[in-house]
C-alpha positions in Angstrom: -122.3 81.8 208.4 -119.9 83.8 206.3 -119.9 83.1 202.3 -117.4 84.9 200.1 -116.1 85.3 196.8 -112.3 84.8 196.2 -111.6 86.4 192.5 -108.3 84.5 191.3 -106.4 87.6 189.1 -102.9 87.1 188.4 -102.1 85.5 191.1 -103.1 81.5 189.9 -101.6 79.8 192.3 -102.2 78.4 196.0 -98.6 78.9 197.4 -97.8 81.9 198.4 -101.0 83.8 198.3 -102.3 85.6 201.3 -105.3 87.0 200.0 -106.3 83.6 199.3 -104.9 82.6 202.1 -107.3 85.2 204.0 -110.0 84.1 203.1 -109.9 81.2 203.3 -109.7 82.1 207.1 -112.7 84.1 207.3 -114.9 82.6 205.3 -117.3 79.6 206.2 -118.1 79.4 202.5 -116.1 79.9 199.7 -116.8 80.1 195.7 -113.6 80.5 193.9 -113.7 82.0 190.7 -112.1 83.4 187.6 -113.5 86.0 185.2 -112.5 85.7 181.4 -113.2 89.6 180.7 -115.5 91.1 178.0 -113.0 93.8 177.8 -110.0 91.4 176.5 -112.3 89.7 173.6 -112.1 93.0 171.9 -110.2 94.9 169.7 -107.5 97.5 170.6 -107.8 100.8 169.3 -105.4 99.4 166.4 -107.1 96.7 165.1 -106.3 93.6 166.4 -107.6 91.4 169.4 -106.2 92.5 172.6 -105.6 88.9 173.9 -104.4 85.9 170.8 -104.4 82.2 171.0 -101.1 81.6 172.8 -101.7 83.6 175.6 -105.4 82.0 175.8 -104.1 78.6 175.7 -101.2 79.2 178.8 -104.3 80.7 180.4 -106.4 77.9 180.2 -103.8 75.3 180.8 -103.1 77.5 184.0 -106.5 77.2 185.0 -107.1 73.8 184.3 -104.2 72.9 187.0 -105.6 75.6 189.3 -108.5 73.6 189.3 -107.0 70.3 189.8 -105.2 71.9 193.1 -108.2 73.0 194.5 -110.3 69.8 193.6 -107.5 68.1 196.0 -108.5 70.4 198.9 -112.1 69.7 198.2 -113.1 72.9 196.4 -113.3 74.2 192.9 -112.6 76.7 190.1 -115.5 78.6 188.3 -114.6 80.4 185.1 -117.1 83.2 184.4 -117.4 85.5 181.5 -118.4 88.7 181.0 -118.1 92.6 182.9 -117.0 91.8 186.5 -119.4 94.1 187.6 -122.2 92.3 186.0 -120.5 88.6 187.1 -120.6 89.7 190.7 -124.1 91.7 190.3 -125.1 88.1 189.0 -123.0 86.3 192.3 -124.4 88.5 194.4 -128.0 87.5 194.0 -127.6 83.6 193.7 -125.4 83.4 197.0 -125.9 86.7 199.3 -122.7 87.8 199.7 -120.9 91.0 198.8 -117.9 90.0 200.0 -115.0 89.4 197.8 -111.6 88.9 198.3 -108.8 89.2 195.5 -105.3 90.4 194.4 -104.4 94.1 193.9 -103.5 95.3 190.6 -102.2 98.6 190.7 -102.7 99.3 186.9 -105.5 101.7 186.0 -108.1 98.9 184.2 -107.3 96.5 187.4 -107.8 99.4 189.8 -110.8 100.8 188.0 -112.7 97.3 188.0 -112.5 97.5 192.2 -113.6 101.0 192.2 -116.3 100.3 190.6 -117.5 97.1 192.7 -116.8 99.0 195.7 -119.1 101.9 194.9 -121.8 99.5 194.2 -121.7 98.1 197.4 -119.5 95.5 197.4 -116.7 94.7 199.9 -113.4 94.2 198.5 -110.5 92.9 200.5 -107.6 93.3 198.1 -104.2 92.1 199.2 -100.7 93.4 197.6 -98.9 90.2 196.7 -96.9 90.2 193.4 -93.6 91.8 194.3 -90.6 90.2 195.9 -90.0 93.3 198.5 -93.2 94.0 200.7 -93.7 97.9 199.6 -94.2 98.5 203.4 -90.6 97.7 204.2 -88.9 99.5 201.6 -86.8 102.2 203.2 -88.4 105.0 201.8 -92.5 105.6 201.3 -93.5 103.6 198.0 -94.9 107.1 196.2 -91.9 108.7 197.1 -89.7 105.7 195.3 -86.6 107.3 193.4 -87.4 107.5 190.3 -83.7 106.1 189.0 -83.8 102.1 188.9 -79.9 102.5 190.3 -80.7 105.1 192.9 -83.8 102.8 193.8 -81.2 99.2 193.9 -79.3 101.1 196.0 -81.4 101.9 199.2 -82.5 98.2 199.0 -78.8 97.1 198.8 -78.0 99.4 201.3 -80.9 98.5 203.7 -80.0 94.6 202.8 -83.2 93.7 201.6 -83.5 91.0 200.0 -87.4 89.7 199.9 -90.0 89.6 201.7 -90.8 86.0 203.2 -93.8 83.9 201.3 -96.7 81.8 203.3 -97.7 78.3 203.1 -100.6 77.0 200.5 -103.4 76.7 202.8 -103.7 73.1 204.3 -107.9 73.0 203.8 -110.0 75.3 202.2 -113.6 76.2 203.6 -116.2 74.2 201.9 -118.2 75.7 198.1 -121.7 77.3 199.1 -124.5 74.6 198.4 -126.3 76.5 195.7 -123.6 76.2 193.2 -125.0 73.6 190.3 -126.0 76.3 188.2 -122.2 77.5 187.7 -120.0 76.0 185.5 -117.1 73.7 186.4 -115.5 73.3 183.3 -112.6 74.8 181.1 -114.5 77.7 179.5 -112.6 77.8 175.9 -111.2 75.2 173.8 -107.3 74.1 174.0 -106.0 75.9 171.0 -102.9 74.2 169.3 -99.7 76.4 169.4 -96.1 75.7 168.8 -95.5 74.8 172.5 -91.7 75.6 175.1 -94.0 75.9 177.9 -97.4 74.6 180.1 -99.2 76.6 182.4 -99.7 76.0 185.8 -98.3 76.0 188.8 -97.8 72.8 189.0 -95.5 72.9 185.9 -94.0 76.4 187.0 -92.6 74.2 190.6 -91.1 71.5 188.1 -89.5 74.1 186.1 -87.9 76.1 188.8 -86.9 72.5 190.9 -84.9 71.6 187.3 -83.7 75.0 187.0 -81.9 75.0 190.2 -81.0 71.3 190.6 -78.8 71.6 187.1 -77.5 75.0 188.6 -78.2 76.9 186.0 -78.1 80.4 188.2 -74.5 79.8 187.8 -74.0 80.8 184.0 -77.8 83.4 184.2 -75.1 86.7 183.6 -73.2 84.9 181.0 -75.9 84.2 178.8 -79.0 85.8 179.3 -78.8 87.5 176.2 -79.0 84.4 174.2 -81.7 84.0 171.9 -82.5 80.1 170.9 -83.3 77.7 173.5 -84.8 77.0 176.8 -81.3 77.2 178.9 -79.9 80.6 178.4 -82.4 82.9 180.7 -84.5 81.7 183.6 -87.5 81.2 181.7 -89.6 81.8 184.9 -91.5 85.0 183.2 -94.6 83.0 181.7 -95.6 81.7 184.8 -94.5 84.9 186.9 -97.0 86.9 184.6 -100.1 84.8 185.7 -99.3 84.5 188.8 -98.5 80.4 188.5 -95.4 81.5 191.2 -94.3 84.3 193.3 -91.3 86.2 192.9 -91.1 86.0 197.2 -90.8 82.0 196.6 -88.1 82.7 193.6 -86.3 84.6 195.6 -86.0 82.7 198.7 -85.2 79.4 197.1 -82.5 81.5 195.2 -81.2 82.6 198.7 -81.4 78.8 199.4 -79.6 78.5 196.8 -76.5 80.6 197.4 -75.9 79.1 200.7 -75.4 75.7 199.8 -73.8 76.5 196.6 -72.1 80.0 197.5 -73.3 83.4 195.3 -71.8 84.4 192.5 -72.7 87.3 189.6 -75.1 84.5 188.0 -77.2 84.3 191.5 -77.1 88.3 192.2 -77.9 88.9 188.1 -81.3 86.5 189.0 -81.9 88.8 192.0 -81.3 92.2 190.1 -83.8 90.9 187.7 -86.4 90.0 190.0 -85.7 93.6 191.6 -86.0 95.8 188.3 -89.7 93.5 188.3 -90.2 95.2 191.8 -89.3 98.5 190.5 -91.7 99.0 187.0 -94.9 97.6 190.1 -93.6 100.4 192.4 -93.9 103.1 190.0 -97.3 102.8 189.5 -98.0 103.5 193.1 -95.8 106.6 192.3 -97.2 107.4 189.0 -100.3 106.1 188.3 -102.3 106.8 185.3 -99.4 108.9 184.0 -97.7 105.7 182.8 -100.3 105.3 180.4 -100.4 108.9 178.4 -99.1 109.3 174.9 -96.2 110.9 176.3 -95.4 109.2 179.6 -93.5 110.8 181.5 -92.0 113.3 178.9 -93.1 116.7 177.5 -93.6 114.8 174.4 -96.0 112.4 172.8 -96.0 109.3 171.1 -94.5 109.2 166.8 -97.8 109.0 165.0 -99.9 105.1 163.7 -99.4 104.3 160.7 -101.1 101.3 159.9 -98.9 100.1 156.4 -95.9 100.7 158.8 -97.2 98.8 162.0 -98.4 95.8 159.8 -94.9 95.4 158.3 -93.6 95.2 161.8 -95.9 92.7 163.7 -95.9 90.6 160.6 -92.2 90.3 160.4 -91.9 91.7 156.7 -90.1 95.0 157.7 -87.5 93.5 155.0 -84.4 94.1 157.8 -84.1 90.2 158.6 -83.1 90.1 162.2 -86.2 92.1 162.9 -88.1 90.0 160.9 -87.1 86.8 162.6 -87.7 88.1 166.2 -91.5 89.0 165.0 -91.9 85.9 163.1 -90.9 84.2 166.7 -93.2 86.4 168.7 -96.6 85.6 166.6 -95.0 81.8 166.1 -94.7 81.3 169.7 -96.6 83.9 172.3 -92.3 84.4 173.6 -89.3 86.3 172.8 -86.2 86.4 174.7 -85.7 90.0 176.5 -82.6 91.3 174.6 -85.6 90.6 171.2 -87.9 92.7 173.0 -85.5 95.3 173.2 -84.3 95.3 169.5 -87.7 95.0 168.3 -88.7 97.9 170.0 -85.8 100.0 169.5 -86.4 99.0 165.4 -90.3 99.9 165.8 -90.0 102.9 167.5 -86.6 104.5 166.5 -86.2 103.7 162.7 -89.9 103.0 161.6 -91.0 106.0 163.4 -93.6 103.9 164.8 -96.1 104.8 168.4 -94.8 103.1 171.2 -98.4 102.3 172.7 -99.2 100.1 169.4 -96.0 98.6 170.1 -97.2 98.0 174.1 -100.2 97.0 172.7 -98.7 94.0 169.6 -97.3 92.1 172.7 -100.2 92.7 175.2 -101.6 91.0 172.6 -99.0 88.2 171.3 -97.0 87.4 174.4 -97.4 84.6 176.8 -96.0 86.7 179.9 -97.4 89.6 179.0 -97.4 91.3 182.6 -98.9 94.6 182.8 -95.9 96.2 184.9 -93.1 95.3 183.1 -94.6 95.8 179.8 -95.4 99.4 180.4 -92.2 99.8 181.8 -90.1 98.3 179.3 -91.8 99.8 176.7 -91.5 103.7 178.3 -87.6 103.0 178.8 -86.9 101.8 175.1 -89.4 105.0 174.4 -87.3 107.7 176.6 -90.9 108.5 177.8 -90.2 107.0 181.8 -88.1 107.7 184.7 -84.7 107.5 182.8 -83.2 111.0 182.5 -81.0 109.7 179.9 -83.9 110.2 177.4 -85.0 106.9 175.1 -82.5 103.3 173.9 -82.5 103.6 170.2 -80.2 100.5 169.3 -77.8 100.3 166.6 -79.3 97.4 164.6 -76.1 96.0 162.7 -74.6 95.8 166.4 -76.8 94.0 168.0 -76.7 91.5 164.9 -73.2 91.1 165.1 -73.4 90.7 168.8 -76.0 88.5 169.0 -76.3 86.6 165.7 -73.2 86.5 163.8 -73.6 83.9 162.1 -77.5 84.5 161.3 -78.5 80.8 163.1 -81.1 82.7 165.0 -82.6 84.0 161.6 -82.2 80.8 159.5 -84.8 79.4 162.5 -87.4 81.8 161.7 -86.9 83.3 158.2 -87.1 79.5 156.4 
């Protein structure tokens, strides 16, 4: 009789995941579980926690509905803390199994962690399962990608790729091994109040996207995905993306779904490109690796140097320029901040404060609700010039985007009063 471990990641959800999926088909016993990381409890190499309370409260609420799903089926969730090592050393012992099966991360921490257990004798069955394209059917061998996000949209438009089809949830899931009173069953940290747009969980993520679609909001995506206030102008489906609470596969078919009942239009294919530029900042780590995360990047250069007076002005929002102020006021308010923020934020931080682009990375690591290792390296090595682009870095003319995006300062009044 076969016991195994299945170690939920980013991936908290029970539709569309084949590792999960997998092992549930193997195993004749099967302890799910979720590790709450030493690692993220500590301080970056700034000074401030690497994971706050809004991101810890999406978490849990994520994993409380995680559990409910699995209760259903007639299983559980088991929230662990600690070194995973350690956590499965610990596993390892109570229920005799080495086998584990999980998600693969392909960010050096994530990769790291399942180096590690495998040297120490465990057996890891990791399955690739957060893009929209499966990497094996790209036209072109995933470390050999083009570095060029056009050149890259191209060969997938060209080949007419589109996304790669996502599996059922699994209908019954194997029964937990008997020896399991001695782990906990509960929610492992305390609901943390927040100034609240959104609730983890799958469950919520399927009654966001169903809305979404049924008031045909993909229609006007293009037009005003650069907005700044409200729930309506962008998809909103990044928070639960980033954990894992949906998959870009099942976004993307019921977008296809979409467009031949309703017809495409630049809205629909805008919602696509999105989805594919997501694809392209997970396949460059296959390419790149490690290098993603030097001082310089990509470039011959490194990062501007910390300064700490600097970098406290910025994350607190008292940089004294008010439409930077506002966005960081949202950020640290909320755990969100619309994408055309991000960009400005950065741009101000890096660009006119002079300020290092990894304690940028690192501020909405910490602060944001999506945070999504992928495209928050990527983003932040474009706006830095220190990526793939061979047009160098975006430094953004600040009094533009103002004009452009809050004329009439409604977006500051919010957050400045």
């Amino acid at each position: 009789m076969t016991t195994a471990i299945y170690w939920f990641r980013s991936d908290l959800r029970l539709i569309d995941c084949p590792a999960f999926r997998q092992a549930c088909k193997d195993a004749d016993f099967l302890l799910p579980i979720y590790i709450h990381q030493a690692s993220l409890e500590k301080e970056t190499a700034w000074g401030f926690l690497r994971m706050n309370e809004h991101r810890k409260a999406f978490l849990q609420e994520s994993l409380d509905d995680l559990r409910m799903q699995l209760r259903d089926l007639g299983s559980d969730l088991f929230e662990m803390r600690g070194d995973p090592l350690e956590v499965f050393q610990d596993l390892r012992t109570q229920f005799d199994t080495n086998r584990i099966y999980c998600e693969q991360i392909e960010a050096p921490e994530e990769l790291d962690q399942i180096a590690l257990l495998s040297k120490t004798g465990f057996e890891l069955n990791s399955v690739w399962q957060s893009s929209m394209l499966d990497p094996q059917a790209l036209p072109f061998k995933v470390e050999e990608m083009p570095d060029v996000f056009t050149q890259f949209r191209q060969q997938i438009e060209k080949h007419q790729l589109r996304f790669a089809d996502p599996v059922d949830a699994p209908s019954s899931i194997p029964p937990l091994p008997s020896n399991r009173e001695a782990l906990c069953q509960g929610s492992s940290c305390d609901m943390l109040s927040r100034k609240k747009s959104f609730l983890g969980g799958e469950s919520r993520a399927l009654l966001h996207i169903e809305q979404y679609f049924d008031r045909r909001l993909p229609d006007t995506y293009k037009q005003t995905r650069n907005g700044l206030t409200g729930m309506d102008y962008s998809s909103k489906f990044s928070p639960w993306l980033a954990l894992g609470c949906c998959s870009a596969r099942s976004l993307a078919k019921k977008l296809t779904e979409y467009e031949l009942q309703y017809g495409a239009n630049d809205g629909t294919y805008w919602l696509w490109f999105e989805l594919l530029w997501r694809d392209y900042f997970r396949f460059l780590h296959f390419k790149y690796g490690n290098k993603l995360y030097r001082s310089r990047g990509l470039s011959a250069e490194s990062s501007n140097p910390f300064i700490e007076t600097k970098f406290k002005q910025w994350a607190s929002g008292h940089t004294g320029q008010s439409f930077i102020d506002a966005g960081m006021r949202e950020l640290h308010t909320t755990g969100y901040l619309s994408n055309r923020m991000r960009q400005i934020v950065a741009s101000y931080w890096i660009y006119n404060m002079q300020g290092d682009w990894q304690a940028g990375a690192a501020w909405f690591e910490s602060q944001l609700i999506d945070y999504d290792v992928y495209s928050n390296q990527g983003n932040w090595l474009y706006i830095a010039g220190k990526g793939t682009d061979p047009r160098g870095g975006r430094p953004m003319n600040l009094f533009k985007q103002t004009q452009d995006h809050d004329p009439d300062g409604a977006y500051q009044k919010i957050w400045l009063r």
